[in-house]
N, CA, C and O atoms as a GROMACS GRO file, in nm:
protein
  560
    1UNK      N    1  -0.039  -1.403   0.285
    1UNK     CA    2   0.079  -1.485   0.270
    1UNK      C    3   0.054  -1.623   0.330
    1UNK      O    4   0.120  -1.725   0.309
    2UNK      N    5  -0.041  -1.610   0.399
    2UNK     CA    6  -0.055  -1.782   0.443
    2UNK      C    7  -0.099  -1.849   0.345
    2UNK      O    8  -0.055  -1.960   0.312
    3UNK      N    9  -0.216  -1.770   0.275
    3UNK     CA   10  -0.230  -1.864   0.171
    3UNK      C   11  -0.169  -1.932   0.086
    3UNK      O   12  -0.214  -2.000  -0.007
    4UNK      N   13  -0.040  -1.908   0.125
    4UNK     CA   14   0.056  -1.953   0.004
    4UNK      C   15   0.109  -1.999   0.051
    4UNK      O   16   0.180  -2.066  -0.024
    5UNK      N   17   0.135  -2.018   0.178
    5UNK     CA   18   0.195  -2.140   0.229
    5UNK      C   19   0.089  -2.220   0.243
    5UNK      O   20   0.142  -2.327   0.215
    6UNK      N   21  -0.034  -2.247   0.268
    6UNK     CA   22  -0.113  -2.367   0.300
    6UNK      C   23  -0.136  -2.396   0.096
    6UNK      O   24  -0.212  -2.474   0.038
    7UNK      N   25  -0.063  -2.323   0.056
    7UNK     CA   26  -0.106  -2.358  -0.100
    7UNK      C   27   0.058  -2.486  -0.142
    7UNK      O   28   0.052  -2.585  -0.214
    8UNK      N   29   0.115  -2.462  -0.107
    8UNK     CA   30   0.229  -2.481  -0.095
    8UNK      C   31   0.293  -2.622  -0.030
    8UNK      O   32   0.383  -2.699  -0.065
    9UNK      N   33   0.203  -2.616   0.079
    9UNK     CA   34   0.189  -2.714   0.192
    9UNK      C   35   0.106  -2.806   0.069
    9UNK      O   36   0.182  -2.886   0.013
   10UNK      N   37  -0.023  -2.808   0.023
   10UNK     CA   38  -0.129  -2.879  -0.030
   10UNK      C   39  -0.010  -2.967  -0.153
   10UNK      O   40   0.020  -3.086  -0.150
   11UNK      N   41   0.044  -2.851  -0.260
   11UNK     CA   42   0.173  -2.926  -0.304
   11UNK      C   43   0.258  -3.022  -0.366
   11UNK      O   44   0.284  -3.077  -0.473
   12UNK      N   45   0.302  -3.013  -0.193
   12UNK     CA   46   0.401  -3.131  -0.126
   12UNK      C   47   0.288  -3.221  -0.100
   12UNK      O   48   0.308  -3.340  -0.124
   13UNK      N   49   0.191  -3.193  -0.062
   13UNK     CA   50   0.092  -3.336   0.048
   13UNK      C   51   0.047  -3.408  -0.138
   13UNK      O   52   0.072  -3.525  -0.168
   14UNK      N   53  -0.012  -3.318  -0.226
   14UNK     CA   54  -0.005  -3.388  -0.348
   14UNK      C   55   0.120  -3.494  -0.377
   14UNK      O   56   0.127  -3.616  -0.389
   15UNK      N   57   0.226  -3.372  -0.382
   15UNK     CA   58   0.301  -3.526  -0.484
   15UNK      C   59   0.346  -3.637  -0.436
   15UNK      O   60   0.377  -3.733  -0.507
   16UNK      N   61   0.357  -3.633  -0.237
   16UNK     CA   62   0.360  -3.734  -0.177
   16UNK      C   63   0.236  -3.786  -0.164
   16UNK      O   64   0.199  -3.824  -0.053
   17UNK      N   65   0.173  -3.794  -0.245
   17UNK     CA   66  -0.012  -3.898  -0.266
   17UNK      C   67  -0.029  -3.871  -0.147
   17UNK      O   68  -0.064  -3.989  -0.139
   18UNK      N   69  -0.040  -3.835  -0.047
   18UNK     CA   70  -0.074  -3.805   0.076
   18UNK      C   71  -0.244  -3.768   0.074
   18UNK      O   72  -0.294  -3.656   0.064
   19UNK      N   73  -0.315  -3.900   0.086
   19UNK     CA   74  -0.447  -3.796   0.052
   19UNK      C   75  -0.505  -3.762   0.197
   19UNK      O   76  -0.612  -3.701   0.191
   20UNK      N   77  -0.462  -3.788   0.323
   20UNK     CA   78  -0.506  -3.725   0.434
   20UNK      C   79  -0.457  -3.580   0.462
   20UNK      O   80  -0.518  -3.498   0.530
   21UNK      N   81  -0.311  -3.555   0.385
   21UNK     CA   82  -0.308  -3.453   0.404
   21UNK      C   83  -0.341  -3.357   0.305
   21UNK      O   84  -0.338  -3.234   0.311
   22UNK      N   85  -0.386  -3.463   0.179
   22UNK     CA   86  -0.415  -3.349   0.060
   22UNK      C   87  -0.541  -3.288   0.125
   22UNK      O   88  -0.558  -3.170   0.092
   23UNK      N   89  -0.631  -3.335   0.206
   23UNK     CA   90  -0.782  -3.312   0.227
   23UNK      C   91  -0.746  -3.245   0.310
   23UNK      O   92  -0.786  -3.133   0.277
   24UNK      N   93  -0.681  -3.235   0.421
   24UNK     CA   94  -0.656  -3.145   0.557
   24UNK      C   95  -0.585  -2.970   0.488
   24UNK      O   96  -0.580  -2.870   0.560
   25UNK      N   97  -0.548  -2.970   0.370
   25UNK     CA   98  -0.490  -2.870   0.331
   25UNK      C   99  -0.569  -2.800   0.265
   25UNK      O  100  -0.583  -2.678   0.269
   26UNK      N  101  -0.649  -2.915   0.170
   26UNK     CA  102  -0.753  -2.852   0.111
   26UNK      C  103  -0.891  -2.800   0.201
   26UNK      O  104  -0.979  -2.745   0.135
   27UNK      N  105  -0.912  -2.815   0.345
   27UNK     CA  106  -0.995  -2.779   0.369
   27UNK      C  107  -0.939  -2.651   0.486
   27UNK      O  108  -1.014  -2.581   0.554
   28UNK      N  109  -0.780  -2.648   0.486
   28UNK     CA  110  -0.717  -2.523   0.532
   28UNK      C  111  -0.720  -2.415   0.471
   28UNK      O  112  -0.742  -2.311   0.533
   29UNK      N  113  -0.691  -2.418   0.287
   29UNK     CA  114  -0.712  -2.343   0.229
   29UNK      C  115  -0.839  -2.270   0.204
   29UNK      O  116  -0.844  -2.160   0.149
   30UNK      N  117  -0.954  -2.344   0.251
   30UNK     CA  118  -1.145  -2.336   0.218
   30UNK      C  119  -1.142  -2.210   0.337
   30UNK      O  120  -1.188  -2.096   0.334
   31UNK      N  121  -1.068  -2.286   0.439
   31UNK     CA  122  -1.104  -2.184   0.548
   31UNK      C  123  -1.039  -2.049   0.559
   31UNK      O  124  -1.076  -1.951   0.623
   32UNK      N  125  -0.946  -2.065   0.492
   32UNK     CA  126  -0.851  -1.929   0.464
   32UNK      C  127  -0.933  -1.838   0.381
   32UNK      O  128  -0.929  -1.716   0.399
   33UNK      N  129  -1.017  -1.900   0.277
   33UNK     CA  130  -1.080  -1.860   0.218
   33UNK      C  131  -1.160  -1.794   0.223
   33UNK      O  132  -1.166  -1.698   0.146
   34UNK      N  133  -1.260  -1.820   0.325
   34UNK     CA  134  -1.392  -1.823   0.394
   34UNK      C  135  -1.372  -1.692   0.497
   34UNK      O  136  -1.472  -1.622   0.512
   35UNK      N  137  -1.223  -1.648   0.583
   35UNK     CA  138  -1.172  -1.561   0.687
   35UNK      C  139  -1.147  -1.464   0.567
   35UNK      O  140  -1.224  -1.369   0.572
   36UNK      N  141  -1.081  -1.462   0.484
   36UNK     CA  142  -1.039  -1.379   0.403
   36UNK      C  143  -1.138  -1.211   0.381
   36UNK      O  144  -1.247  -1.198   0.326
   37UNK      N  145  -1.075  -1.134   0.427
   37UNK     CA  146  -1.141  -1.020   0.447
   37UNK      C  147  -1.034  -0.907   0.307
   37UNK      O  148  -0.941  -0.828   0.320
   38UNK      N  149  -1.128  -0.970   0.159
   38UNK     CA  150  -1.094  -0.882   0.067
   38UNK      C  151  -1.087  -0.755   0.046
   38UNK      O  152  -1.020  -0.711  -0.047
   39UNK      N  153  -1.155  -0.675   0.130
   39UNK     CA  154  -1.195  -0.515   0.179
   39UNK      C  155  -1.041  -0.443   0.220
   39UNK      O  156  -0.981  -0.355   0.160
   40UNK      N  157  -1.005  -0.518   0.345
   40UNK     CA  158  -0.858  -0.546   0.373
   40UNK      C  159  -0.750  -0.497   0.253
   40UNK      O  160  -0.691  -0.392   0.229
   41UNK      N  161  -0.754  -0.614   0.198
   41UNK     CA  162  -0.672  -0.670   0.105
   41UNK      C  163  -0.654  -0.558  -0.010
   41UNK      O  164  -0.547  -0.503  -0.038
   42UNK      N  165  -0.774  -0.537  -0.070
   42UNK     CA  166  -0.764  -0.409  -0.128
   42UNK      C  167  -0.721  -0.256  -0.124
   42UNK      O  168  -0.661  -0.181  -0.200
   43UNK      N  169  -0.797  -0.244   0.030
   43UNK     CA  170  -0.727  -0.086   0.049
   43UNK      C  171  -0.543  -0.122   0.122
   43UNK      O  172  -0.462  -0.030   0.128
   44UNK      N  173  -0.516  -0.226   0.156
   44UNK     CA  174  -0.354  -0.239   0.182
   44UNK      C  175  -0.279  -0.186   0.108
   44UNK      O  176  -0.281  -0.222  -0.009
   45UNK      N  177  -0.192  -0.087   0.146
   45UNK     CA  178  -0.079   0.018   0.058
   45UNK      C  179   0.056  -0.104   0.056
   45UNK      O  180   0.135  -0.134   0.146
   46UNK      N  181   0.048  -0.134  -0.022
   46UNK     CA  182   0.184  -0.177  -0.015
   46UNK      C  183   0.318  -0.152  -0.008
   46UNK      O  184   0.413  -0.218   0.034
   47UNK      N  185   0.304  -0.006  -0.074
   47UNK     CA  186   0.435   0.128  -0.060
   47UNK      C  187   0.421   0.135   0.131
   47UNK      O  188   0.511   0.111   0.212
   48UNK      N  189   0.308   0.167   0.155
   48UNK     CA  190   0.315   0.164   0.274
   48UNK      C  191   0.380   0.105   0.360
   48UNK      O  192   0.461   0.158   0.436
   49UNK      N  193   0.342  -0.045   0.356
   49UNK     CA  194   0.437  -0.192   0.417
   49UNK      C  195   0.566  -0.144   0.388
   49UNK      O  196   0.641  -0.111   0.480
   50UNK      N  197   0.597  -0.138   0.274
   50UNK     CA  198   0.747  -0.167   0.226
   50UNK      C  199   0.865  -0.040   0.268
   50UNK      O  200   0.987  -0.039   0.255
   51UNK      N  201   0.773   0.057   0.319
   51UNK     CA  202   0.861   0.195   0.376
   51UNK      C  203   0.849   0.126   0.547
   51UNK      O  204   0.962   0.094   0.583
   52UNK      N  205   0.779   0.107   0.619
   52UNK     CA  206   0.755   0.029   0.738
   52UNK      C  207   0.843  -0.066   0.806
   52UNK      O  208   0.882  -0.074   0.923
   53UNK      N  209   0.868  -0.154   0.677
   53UNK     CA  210   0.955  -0.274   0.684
   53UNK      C  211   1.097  -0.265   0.655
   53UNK      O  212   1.177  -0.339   0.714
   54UNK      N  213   1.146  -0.154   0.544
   54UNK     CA  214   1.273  -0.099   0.493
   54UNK      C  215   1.378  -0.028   0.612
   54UNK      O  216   1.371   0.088   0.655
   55UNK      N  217   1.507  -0.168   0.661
   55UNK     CA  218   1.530  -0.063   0.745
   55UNK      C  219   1.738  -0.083   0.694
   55UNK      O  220   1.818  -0.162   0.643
   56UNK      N  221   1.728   0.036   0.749
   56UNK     CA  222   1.907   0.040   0.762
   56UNK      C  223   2.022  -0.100   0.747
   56UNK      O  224   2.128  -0.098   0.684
   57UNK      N  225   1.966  -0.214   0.824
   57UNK     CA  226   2.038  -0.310   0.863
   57UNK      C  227   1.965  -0.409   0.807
   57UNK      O  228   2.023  -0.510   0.846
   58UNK      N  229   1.871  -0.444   0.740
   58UNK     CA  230   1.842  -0.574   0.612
   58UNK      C  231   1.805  -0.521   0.506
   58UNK      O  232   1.776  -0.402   0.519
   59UNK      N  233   1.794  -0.564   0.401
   59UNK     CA  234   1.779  -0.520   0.245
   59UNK      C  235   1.612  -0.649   0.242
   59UNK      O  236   1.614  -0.747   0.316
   60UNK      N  237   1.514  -0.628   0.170
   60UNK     CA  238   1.409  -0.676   0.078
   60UNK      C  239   1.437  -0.700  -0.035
   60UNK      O  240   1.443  -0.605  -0.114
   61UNK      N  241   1.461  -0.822  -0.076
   61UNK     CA  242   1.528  -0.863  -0.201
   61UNK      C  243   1.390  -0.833  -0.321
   61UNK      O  244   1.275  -0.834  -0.277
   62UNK      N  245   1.413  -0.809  -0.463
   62UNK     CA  246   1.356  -0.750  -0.530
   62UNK      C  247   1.224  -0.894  -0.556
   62UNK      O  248   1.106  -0.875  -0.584
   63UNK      N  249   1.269  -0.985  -0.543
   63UNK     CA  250   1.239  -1.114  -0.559
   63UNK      C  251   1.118  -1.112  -0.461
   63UNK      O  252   1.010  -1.134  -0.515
   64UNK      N  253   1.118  -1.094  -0.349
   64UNK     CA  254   1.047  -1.137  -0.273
   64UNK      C  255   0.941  -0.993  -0.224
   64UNK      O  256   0.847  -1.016  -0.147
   65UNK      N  257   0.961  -0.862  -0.270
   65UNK     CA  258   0.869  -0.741  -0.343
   65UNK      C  259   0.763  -0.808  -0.417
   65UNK      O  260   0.642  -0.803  -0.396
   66UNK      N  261   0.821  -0.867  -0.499
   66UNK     CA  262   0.740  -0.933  -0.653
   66UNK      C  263   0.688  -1.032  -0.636
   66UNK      O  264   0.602  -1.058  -0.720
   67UNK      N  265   0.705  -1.114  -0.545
   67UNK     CA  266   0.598  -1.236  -0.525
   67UNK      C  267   0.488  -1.162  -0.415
   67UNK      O  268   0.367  -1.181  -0.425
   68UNK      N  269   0.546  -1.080  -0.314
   68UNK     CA  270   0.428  -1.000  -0.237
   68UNK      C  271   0.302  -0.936  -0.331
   68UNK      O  272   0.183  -0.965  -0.324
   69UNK      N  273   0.356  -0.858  -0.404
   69UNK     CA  274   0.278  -0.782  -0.466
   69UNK      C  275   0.156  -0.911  -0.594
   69UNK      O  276   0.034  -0.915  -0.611
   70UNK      N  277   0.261  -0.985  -0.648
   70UNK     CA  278   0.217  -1.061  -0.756
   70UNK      C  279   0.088  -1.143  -0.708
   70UNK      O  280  -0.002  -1.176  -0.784
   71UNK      N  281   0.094  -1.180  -0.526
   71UNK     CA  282   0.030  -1.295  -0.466
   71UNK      C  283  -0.084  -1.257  -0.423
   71UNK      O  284  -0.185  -1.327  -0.407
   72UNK      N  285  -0.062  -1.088  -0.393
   72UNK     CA  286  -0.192  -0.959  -0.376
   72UNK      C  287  -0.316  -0.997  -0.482
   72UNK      O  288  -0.430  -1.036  -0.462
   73UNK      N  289  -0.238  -0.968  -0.610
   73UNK     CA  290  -0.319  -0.953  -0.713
   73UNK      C  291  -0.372  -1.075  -0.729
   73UNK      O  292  -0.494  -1.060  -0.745
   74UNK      N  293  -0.336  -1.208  -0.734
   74UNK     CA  294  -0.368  -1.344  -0.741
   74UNK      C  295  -0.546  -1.344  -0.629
   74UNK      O  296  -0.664  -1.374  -0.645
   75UNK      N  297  -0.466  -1.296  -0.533
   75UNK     CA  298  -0.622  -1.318  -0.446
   75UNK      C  299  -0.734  -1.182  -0.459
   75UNK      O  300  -0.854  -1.207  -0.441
   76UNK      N  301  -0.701  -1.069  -0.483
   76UNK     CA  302  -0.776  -0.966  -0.549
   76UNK      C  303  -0.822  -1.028  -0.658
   76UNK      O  304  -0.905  -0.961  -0.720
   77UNK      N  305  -0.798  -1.122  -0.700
   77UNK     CA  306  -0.837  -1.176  -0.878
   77UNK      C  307  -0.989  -1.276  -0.824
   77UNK      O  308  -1.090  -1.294  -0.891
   78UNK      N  309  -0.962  -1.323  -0.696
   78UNK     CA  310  -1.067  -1.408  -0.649
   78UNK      C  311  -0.986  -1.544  -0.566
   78UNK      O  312  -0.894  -1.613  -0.610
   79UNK      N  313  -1.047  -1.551  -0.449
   79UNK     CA  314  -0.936  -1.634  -0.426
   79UNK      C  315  -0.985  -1.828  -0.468
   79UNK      O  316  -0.954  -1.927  -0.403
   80UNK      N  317  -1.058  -1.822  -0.582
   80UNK     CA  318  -1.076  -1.942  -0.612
   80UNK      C  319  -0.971  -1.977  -0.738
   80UNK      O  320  -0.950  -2.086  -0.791
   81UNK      N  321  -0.890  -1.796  -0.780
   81UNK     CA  322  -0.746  -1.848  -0.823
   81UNK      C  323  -0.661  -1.913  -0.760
   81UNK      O  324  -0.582  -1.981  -0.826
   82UNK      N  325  -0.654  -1.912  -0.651
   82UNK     CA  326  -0.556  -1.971  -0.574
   82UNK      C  327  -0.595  -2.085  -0.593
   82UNK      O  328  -0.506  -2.156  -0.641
   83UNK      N  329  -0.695  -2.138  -0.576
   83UNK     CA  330  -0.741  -2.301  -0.594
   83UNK      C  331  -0.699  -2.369  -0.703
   83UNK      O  332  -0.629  -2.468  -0.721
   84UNK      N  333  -0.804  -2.236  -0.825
   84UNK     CA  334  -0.753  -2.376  -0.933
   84UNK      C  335  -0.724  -2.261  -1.083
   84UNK      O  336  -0.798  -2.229  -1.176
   85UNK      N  337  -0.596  -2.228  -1.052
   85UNK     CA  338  -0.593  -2.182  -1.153
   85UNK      C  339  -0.422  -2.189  -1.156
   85UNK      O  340  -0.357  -2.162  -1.056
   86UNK      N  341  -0.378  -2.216  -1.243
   86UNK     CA  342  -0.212  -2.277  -1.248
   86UNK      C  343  -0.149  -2.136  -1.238
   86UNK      O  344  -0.053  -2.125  -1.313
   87UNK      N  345  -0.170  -2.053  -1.183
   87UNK     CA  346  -0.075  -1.915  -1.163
   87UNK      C  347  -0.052  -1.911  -1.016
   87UNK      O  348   0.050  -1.854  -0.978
   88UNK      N  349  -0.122  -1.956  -0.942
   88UNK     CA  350  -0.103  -1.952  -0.798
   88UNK      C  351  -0.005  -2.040  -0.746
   88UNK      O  352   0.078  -2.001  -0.665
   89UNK      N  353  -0.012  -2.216  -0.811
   89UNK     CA  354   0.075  -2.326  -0.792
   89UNK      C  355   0.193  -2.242  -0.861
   89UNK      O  356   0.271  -2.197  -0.776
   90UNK      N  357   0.221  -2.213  -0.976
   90UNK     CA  358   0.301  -2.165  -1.030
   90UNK      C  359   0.398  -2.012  -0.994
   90UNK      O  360   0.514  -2.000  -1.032
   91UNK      N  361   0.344  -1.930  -0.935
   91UNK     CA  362   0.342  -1.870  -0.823
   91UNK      C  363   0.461  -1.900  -0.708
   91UNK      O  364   0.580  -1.868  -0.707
   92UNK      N  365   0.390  -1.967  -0.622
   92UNK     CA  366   0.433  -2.021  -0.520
   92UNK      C  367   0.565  -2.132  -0.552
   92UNK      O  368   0.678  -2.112  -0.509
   93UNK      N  369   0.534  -2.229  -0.620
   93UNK     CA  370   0.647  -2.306  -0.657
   93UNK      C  371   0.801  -2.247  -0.724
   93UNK      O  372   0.903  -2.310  -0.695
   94UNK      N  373   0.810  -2.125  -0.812
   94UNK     CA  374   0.878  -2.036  -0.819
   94UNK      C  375   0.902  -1.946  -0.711
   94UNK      O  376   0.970  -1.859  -0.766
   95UNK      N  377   0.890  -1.918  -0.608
   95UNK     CA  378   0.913  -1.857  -0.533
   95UNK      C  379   1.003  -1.950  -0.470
   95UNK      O  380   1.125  -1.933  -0.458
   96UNK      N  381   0.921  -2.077  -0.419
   96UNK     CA  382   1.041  -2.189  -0.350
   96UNK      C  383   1.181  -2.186  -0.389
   96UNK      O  384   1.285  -2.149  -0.333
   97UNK      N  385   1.155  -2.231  -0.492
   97UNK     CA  386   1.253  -2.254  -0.562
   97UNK      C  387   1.366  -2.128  -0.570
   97UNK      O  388   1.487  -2.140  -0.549
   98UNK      N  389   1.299  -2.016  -0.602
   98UNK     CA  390   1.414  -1.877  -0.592
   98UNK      C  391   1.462  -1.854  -0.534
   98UNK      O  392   1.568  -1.793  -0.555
   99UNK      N  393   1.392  -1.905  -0.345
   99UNK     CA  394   1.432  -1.843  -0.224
   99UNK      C  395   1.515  -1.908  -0.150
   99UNK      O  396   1.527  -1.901  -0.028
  100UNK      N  397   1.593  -1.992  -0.252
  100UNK     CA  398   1.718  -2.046  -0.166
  100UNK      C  399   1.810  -2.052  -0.267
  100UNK      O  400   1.779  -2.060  -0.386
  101UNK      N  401   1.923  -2.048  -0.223
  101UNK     CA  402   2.051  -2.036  -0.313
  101UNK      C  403   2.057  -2.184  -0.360
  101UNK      O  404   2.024  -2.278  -0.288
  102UNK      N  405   2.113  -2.198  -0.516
  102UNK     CA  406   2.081  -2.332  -0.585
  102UNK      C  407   2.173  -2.431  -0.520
  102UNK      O  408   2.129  -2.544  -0.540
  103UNK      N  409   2.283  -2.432  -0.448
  103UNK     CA  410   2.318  -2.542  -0.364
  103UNK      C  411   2.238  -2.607  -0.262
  103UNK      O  412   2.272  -2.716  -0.216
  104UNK      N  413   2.091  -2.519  -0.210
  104UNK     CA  414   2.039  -2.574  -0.137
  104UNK      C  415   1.845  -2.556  -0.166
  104UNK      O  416   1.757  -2.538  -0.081
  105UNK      N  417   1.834  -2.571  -0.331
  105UNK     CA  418   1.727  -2.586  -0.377
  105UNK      C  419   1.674  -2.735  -0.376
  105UNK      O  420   1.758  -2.822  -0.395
  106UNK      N  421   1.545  -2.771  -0.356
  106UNK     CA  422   1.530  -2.898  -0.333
  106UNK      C  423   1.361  -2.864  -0.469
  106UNK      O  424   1.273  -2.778  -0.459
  107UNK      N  425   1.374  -2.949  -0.554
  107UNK     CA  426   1.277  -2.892  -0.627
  107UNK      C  427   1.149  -2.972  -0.612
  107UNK      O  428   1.172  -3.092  -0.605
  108UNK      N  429   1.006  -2.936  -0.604
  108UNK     CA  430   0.930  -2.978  -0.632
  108UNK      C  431   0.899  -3.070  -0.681
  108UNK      O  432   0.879  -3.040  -0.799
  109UNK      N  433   0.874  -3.214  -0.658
  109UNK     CA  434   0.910  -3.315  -0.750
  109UNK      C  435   0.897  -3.463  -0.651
  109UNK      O  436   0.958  -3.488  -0.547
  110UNK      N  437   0.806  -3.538  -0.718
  110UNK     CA  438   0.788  -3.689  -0.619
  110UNK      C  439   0.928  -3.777  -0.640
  110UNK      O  440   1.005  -3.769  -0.736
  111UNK      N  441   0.940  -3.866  -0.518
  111UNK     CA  442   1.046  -3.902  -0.512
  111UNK      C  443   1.053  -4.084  -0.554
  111UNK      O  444   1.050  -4.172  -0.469
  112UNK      N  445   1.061  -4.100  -0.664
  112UNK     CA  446   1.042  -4.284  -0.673
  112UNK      C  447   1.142  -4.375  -0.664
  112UNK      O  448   1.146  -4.487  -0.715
  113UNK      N  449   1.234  -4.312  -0.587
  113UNK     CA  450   1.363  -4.417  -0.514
  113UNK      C  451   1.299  -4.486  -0.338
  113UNK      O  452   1.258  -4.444  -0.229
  114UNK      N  453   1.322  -4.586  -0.394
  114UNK     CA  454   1.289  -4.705  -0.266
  114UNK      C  455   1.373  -4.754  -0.217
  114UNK      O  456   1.479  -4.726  -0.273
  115UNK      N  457   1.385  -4.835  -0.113
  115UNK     CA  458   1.481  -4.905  -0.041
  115UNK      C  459   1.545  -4.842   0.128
  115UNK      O  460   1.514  -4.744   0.194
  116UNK      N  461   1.641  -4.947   0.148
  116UNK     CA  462   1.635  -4.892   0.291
  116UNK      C  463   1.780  -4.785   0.299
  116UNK      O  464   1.793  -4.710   0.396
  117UNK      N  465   1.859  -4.786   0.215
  117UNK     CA  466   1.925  -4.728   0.224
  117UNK      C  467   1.862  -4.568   0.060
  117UNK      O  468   1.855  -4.562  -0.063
  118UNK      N  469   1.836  -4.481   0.178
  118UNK     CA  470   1.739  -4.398   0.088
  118UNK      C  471   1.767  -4.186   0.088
  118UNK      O  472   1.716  -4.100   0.160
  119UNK      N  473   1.815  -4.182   0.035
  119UNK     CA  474   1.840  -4.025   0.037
  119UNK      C  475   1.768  -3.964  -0.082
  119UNK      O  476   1.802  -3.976  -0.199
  120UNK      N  477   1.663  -3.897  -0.033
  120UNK     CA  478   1.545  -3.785  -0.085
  120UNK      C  479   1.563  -3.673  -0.078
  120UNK      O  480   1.610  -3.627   0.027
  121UNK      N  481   1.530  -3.585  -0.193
  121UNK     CA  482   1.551  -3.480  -0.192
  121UNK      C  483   1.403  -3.407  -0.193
  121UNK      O  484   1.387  -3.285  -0.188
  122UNK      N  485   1.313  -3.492  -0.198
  122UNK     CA  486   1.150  -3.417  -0.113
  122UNK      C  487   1.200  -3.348  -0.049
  122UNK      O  488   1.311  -3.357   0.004
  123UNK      N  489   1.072  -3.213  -0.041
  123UNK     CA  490   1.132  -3.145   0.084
  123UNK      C  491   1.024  -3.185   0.196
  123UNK      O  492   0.914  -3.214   0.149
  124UNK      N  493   1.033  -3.191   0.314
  124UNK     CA  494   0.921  -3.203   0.430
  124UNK      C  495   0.834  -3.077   0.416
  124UNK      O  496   0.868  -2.965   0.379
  125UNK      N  497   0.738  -3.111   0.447
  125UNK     CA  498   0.644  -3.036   0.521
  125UNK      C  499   0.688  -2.961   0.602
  125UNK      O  500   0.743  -3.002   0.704
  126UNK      N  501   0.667  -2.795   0.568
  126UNK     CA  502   0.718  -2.710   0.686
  126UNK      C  503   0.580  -2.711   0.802
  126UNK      O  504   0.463  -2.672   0.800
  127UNK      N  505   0.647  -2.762   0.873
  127UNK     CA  506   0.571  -2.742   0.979
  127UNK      C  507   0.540  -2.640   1.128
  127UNK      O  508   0.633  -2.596   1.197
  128UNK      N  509   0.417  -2.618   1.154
  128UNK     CA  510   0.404  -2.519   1.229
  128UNK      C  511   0.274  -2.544   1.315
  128UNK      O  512   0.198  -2.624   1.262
  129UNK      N  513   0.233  -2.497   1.429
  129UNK     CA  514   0.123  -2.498   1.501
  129UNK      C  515   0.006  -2.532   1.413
  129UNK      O  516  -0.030  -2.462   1.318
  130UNK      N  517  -0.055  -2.650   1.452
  130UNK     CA  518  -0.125  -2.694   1.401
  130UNK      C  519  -0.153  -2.795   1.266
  130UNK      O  520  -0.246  -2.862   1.222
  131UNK      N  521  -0.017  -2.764   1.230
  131UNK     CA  522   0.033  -2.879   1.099
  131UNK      C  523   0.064  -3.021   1.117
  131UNK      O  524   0.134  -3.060   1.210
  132UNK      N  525   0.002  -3.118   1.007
  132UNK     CA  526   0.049  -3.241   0.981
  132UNK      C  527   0.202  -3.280   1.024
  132UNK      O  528   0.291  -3.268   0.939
  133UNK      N  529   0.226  -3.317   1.123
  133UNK     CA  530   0.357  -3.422   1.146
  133UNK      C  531   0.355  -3.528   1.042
  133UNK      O  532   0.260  -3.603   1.019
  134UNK      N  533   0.498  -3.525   0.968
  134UNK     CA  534   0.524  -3.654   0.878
  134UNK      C  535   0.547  -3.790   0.944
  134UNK      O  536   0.655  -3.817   0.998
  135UNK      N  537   0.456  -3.866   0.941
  135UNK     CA  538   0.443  -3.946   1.044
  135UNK      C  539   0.606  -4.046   1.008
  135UNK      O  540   0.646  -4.049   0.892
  136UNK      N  541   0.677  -4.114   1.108
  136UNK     CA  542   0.759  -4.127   1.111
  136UNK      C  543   0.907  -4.057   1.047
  136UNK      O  544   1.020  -4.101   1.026
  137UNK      N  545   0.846  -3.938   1.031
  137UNK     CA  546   0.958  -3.833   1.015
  137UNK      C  547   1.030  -3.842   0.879
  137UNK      O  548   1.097  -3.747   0.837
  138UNK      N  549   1.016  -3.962   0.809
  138UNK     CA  550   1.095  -3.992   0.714
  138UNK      C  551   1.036  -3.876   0.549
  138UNK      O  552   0.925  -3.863   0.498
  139UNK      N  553   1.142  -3.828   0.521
  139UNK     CA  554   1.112  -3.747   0.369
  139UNK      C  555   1.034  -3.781   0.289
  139UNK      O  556   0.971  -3.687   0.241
  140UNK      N  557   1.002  -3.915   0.237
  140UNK     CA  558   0.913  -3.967   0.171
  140UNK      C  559   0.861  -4.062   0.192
  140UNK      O  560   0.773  -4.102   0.115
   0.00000   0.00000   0.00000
């Protein structure tokens, strides 16, 4: 699942031309790559997880079953799908998009409104230990 967020992350750093962070993502993903212990990956039960994780007091939306399982097979496929093969972007970008209720979907998409008075609907960079800060914080 990280991979799909540093796939995800790469993105956003695309459509904001960001090429320091397109390269910093792209060489996050190399390394994800490189750790990736497919042996793992393969014998993982996923019925397993999902009885593990299934409890009384939250529900697993069917949605987010199906991108687990779907994102399995993506990197069982080789994970130079994830790189360059439009099912992984495609993938992941549908998932974004699903996993928030449409009042608070922000879609994928560069932003070419300028000026100082400026409201973007980019989304930031989720950020986390070790991630690119948007340097002056601003959306786009």
């Amino acid at each position: 699942m990280h991979g799909a967020a540093l796939l995800y992350n790469l993105a956003l750093s695309e459509l904001r031309q960001r090429d320091d962070w397109i390269d910093t993502y792209r060489e996050r993903l190399e390394a994800w790559s490189d750790e990736l212990d497919l042996g793992a990956v393969r014998t993982w039960s996923l019925d397993d997880f999902w009885n593990v994780v299934e409890h009384p007091t939250h529900a697993i939306r069917p949605a987010a079953k199906r991108f687990v399982t779907e994102w399995r097979e993506l990197v069982l496929a080789g994970p130079e799908q994830v790189f360059s093969a439009p099912a992984g972007r495609q993938l992941v970008e549908e998932r974004s998009a699903g996993s928030r209720p449409a009042s608070h979907a922000t879609p994928i998409m560069p932003c070419a409104t300028a000026g100082p008075v400026h409201r973007c609907r980019t989304p930031q960079l989720p950020l986390g230990a070790g991630q690119i800060p948007s340097p002056g914080s601003r959306a786009c």
